[in-house]
C-alpha positions as CSV (number, residue, x, y, z in Angstrom):
1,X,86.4,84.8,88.4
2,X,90.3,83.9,89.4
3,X,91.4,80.8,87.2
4,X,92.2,77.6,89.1
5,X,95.3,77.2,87.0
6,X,96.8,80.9,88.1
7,X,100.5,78.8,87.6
8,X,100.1,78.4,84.3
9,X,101.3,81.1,81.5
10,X,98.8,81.7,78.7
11,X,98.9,79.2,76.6
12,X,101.6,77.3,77.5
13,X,101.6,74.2,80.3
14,X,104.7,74.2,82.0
15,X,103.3,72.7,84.9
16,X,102.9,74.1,88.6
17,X,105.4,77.0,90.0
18,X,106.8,76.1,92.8
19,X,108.3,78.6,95.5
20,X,108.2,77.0,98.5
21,X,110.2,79.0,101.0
22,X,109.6,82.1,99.6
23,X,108.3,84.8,103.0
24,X,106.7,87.4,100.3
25,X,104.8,90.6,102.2
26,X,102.0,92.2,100.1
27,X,101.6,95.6,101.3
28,X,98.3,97.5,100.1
29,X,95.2,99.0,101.4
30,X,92.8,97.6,98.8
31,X,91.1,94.1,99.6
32,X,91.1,93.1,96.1
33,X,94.5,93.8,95.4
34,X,95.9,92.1,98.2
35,X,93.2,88.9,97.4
36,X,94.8,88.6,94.3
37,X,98.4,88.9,94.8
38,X,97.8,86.5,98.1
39,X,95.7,83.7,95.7
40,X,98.3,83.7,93.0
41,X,101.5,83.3,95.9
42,X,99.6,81.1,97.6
43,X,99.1,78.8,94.7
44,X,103.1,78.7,94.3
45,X,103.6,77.4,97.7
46,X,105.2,81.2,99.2
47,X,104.3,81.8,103.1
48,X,102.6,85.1,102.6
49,X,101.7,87.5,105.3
50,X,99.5,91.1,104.5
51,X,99.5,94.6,105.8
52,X,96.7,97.0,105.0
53,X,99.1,100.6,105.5
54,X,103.4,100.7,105.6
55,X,102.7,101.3,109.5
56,X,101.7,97.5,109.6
57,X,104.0,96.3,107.3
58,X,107.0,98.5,109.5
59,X,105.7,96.0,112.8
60,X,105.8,92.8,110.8
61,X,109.0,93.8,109.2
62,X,110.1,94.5,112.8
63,X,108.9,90.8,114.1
64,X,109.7,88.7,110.8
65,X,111.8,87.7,108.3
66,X,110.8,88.1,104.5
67,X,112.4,87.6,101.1
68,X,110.7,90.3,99.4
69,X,108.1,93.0,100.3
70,X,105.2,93.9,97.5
71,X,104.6,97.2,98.5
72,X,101.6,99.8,97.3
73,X,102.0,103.3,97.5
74,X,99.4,105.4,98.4
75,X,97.9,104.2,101.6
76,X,96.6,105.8,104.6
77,X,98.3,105.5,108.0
78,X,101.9,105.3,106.7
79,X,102.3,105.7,102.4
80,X,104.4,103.0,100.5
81,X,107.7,105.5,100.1
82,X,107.5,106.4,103.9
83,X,107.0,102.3,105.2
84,X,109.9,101.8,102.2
85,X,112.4,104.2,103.6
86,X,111.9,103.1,107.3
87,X,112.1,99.1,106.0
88,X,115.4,100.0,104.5
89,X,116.7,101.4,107.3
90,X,115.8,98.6,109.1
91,X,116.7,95.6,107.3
92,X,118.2,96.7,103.8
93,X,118.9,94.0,102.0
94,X,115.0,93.1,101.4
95,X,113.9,93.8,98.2
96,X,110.9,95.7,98.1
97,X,108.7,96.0,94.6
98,X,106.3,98.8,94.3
99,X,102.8,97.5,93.3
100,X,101.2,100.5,91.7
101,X,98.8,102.0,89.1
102,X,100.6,105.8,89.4
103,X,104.0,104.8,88.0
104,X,104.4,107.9,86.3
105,X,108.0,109.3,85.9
106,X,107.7,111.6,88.6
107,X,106.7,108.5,91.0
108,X,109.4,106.7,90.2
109,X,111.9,109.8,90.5
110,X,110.6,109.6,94.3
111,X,112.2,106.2,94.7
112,X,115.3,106.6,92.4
113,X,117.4,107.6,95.4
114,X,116.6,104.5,97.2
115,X,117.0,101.0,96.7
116,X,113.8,100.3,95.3
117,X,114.0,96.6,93.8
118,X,111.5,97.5,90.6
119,X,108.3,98.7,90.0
120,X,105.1,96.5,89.0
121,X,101.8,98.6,87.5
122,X,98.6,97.5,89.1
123,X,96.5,95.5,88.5
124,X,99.1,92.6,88.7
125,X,98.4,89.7,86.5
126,X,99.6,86.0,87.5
127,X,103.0,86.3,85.1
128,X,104.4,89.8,85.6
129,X,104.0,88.9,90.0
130,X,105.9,85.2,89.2
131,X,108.7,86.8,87.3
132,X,109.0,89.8,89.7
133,X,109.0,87.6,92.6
134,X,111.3,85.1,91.8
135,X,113.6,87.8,90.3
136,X,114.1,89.6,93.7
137,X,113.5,86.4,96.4
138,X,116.0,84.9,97.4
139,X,114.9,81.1,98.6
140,X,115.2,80.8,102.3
141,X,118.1,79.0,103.0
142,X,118.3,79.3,106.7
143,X,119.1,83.3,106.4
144,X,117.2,85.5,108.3
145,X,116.9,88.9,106.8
């Protein structure tokens, strides 16, 4: 079961996160993963928006403006470096996180040549998504990306 109180680091009560104006896109073809990372954004106040393969997240990206994109890599359609290359040539000044549980050297090495934000291992817990996101986000301030 998710906690209620996904804001809160373990053990300490610093009150609710608050991101309000965040545009996050969570890109991944597994229900659960993009229920989770939805949930926690959700609870700090980010307008999310989800894509189940890079080919949908490509079309949003197309149509919308977003402060970061969460991005998986192995999906079916269009995989996370193929949607990541085309979103860069796009738009590329969005960051885009990869959200994965291969982030073996090799992967990585895939994505050192482009400007890959960072890299977050699956499965995401409530703190390492918080930091990541507000790292990379910048807080919509009437730029559109």
């Amino acid at each position: 079961m998710i906690s209620n109180n996904v804001w809160r680091r373990e053990g300490k009560d610093e009150g609710p996160r608050n991101m309000a104006g965040i545009r996050v896109l969570v890109v991944d073809d597994d229900f659960l993963n993009l229920f989770l990372m939805k949930r926690y954004l959700s609870e700090w106040n980010t307008t999310v928006s989800t894509a189940e393969n890079g080919l949908y997240a490509l079309e949003q990206v197309k149509d919308a403006a977003f402060d970061i994109i969460l991005m998986d890599i192995k999906m079916p359609v269009m995989d996370g470096l193929t949607a990541s290359r085309e979103i860069l040539k796009l738009k590329g000044n969005i960051p885009i996180v990869v959200v994965s549980s291969n982030l073996s050297p090799e992967v990585i090495a895939l994505f050192a040549n482009m400007k890959i934000a960072d890299f977050v291992p699956k499965p995401v817990n409530a703190d390492s998504l918080y930091s990541i996101v507000s790292k990379y986000a910048v807080r919509n301030n009437g730029s559109k990306n």
